[in-house]
C-alpha positions in Angstrom: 122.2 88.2 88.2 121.6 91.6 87.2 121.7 91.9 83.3 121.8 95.2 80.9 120.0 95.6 77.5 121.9 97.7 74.9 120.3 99.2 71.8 122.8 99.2 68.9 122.9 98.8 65.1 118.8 98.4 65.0 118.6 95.3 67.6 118.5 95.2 71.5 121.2 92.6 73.4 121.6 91.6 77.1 124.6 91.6 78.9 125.6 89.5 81.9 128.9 92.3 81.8 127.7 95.5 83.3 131.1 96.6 82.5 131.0 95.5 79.1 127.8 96.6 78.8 128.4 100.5 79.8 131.1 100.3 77.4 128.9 99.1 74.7 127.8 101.3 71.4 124.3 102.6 72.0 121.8 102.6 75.0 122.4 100.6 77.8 119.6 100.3 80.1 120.3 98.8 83.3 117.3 97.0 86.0 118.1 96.4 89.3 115.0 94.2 91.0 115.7 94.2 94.2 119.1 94.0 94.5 121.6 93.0 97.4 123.8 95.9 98.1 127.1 94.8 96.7 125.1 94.6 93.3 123.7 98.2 94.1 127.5 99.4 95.3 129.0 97.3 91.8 126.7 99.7 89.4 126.7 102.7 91.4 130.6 102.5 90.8 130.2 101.6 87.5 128.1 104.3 86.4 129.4 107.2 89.3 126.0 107.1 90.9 126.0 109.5 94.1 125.6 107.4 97.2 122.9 110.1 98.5 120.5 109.3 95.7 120.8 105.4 96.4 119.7 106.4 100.4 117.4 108.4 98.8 115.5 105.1 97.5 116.2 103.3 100.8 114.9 105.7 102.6 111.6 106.3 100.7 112.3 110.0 100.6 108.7 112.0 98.8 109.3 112.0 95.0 111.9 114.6 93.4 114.2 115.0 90.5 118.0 116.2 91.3 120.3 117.1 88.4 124.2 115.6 88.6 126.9 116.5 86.2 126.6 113.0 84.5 123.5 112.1 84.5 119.7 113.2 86.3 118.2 111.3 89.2 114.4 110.8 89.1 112.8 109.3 92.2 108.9 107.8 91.9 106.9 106.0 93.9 104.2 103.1 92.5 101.1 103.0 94.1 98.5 100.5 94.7 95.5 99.7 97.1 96.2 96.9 99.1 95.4 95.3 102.6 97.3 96.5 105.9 98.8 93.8 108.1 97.2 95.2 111.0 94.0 96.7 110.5 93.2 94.1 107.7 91.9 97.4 106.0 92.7 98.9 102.2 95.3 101.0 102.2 97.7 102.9 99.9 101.1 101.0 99.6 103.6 102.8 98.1 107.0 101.4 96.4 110.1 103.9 95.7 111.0 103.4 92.0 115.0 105.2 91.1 115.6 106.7 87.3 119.1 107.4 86.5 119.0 109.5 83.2 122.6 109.5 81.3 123.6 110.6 78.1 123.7 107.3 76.8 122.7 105.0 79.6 119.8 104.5 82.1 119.7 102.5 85.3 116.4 101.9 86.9 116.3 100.9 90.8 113.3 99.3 92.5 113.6 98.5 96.0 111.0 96.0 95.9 108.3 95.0 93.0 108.0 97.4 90.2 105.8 96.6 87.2 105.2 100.0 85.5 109.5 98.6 84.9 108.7 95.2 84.0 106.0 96.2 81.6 108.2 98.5 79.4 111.4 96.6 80.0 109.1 93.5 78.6 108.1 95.4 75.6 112.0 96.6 74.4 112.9 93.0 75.1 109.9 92.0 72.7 111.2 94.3 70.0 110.2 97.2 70.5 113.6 98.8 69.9 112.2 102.6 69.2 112.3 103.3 72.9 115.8 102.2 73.4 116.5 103.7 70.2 115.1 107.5 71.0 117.4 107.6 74.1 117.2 107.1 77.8 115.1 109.9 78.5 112.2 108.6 76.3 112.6 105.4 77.9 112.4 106.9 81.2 109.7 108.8 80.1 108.0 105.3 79.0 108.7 103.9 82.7 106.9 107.1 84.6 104.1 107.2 81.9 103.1 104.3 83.2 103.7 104.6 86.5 101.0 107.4 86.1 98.9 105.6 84.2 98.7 103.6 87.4 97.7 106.5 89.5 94.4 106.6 87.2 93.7 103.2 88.3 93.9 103.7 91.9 91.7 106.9 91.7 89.1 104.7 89.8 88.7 102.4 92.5 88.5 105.2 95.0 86.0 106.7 92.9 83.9 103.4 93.3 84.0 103.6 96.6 82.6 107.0 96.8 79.6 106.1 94.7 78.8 103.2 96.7 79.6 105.7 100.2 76.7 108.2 98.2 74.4 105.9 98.0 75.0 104.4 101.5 74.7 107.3 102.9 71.0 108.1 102.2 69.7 104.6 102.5 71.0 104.1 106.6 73.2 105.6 108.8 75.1 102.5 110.2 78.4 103.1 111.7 80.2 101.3 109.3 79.3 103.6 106.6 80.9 106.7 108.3 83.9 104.0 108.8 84.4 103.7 105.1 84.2 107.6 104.3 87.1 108.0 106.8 88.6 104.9 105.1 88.3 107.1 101.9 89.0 110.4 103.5 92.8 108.9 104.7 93.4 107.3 101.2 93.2 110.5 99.1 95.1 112.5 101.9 97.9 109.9 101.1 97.4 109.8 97.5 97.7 114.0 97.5 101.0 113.4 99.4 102.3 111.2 96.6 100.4 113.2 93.6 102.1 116.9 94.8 105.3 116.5 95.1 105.2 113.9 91.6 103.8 117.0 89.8 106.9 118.8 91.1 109.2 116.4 89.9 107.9 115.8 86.2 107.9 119.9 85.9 111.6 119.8 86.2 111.7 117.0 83.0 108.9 118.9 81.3 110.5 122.3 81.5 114.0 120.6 79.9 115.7 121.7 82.5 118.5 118.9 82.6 121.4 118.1 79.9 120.3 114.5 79.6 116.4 115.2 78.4 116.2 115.9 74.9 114.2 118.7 73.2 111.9 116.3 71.2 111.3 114.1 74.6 110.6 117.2 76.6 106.8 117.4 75.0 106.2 113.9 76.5 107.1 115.1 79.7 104.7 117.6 79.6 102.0 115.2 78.6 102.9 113.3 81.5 102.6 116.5 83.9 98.9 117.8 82.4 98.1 114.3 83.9 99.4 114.7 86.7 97.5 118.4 87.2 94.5 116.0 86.2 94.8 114.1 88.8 95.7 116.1 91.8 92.1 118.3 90.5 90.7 114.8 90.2 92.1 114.5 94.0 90.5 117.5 95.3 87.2 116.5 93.5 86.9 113.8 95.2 87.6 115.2 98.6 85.2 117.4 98.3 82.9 114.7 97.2 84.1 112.4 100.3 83.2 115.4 102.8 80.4 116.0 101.2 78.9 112.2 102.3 80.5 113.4 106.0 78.1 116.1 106.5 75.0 114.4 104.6 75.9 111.5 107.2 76.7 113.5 110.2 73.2 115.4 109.6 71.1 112.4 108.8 72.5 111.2 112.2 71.6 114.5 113.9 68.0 114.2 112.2 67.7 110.8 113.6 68.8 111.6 117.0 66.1 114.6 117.3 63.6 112.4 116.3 64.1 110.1 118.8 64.6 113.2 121.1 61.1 114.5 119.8 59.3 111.1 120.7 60.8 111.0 124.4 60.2 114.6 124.5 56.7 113.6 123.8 56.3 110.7 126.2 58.0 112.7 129.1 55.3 115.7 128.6 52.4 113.4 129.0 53.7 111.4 132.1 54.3 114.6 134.0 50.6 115.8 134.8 50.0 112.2 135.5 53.1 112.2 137.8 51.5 115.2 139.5 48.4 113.2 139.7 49.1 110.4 141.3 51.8 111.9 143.8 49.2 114.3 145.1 46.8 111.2 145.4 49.6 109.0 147.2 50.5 110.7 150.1 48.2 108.3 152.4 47.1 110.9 154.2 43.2 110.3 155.5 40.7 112.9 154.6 39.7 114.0 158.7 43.3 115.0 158.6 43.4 117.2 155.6 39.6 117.4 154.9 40.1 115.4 151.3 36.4 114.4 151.5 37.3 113.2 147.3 39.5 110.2 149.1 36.4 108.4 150.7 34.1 109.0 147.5 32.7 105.6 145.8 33.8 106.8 142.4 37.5 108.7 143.5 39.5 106.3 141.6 37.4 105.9 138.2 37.2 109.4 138.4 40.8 109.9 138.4 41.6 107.6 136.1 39.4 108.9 133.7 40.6 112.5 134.5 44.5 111.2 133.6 42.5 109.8 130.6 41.3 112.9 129.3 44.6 114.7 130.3 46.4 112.0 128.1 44.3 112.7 124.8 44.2 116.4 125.0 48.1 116.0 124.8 48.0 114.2 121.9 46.1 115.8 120.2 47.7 119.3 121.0 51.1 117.3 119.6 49.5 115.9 116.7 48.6 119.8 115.8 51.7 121.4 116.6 53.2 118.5 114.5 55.6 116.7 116.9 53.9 113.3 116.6 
């Protein structure tokens, strides 16, 4: 059952009675964890919440902040590294995360698990009434302060990976190392997908544009959007960085490849002239017919031999010169 906490007279309650609850003296704040939708359809009527910005949520539309006459709608998304069920690889999972900012009243929607929520809902519940108690906007601005914090996080661990890429990267080229910077590469493109259109949305707060945010609260907001400038420079650091590791890989693998190119290069030169050699010498053709008198000499074949001998070393040496070998 979906309960309410109301701030009122210094202490925080819970209601089982949405309706008693809206009604109530103070801040109501309103959770729904994963609701059914007849609990979604009960509070939207209860609270006159346009049907577009619940589909909005379903839908997992890109992050934005819409102003209604009674109230603003704020829609985040969490964000955490975790396995895919197909490629079995890390990926960036993203959960939808609904702020409805009233005059009086907030009602937070989370589609599925949402614990940037849980961990502020936790502390008002431990009695930490001040949040309730300077509105709904600074408790919303608790719940996306966190969810930001949480986008510092995940760009730690993708930093991680990029050292570990760096230092890959010079020591071998394996395949699985170029696997991993294209692991990386497709993380903070989705990552600069969420981070973008987020900065977009706190502006709108941070500016004070709506009714419902508070002139003391709007400073918050714009703590909450330098971070979020932070990170999407943080982003673009570290796509540079990531690209970076591509080209010392690619050209570490190029190196490689002409080296081995160099050394058959190499081998190929010396065979030829021997090649020669000993196709002249095969023909089987006696030396009446083509007056060869060097095919019925005692020492022909040690001569020839030691002829391709000589041919051999004055190549390598030449190579060894020139610096190929």
């Amino acid at each position: 059952m979906t309960t309410a906490l109301v701030y009122s007279a210094e202490t925080v309650s819970e209601y089982d009675d949405l309706e008693a609850a809206r009604d109530a003296d103070g801040t109501t704040w309103v959770h729904l964890a994963e609701p059914d939708a007849s609990t979604v359809d009960r509070v939207a009527e209860l609270f006159d919440l346009h049907p577009l910005a619940i589909e909005d949520i379903r839908n997992d539309v890109r992050p934005k902040t819409e102003e209604f006459e009674r109230y603003t709608f704020v829609l985040l998304k969490t964000a955490t590294l975790r396995r895919g069920e197909t490629t079995f690889e890390e990926e960036i999972r993203d959960e939808p995360v609904g702020l409805f900012i009233g005059d009086d009243w907030l009602v937070t929607y989370a589609r599925g698990a949402a614990p940037a929520i849980d961990r502020v809902r936790s502390a008002v519940e431990r009695g930490d009434e001040r949040l309730l108690h300077r509105g709904p906007d600074f408790t919303a601005y608790r719940v996306i302060d966190v969810v930001v914090d949480g986008y510092f996080e995940l760009l730690d661990t993708i930093e991680d990976k990029i050292e570990s890429i760096e230092e890959a990267v010079l020591q071998s080229t394996a395949p699985d190392t170029l696997e991993a910077i294209n692991s990386v590469r497709r993380e903070l493109l989705s990552f600069r997908k969420l981070a973008w259109p987020t900065r977009e949305a706190i502006g709108v707060l941070a500016r004070g544009d709506p009714a419902q945010v508070q002139e003391q609260t709007e400073k918050y907001f714009r703590d909450v959007y330098d971070h979020l400038v932070q990170l999407v420079d943080l982003t673009e650091t570290y796509r540079d960085l990531a690209s970076g590791s591509r080209d010392i890989y690619l050209n570490a693998l190029s190196q490689s490849t002409n080296e081995v190119m160099k050394v058959l290069t190499v081998v190929a030169t010396i065979f030829i002239p021997l090649t020669f050699v000993v196709g002249v010498y095969g023909m089987n053709f006696s030396d009446s017919a083509l007056n060869m008198p060097e095919l019925s000499w005692p020492y022909a074949y040690p001569a020839v031999m030691l002829g391709m001998a000589v041919v051999t070393f004055v190549l390598l040496q030449y190579f060894r010169r020139q610096g190929y070998i």
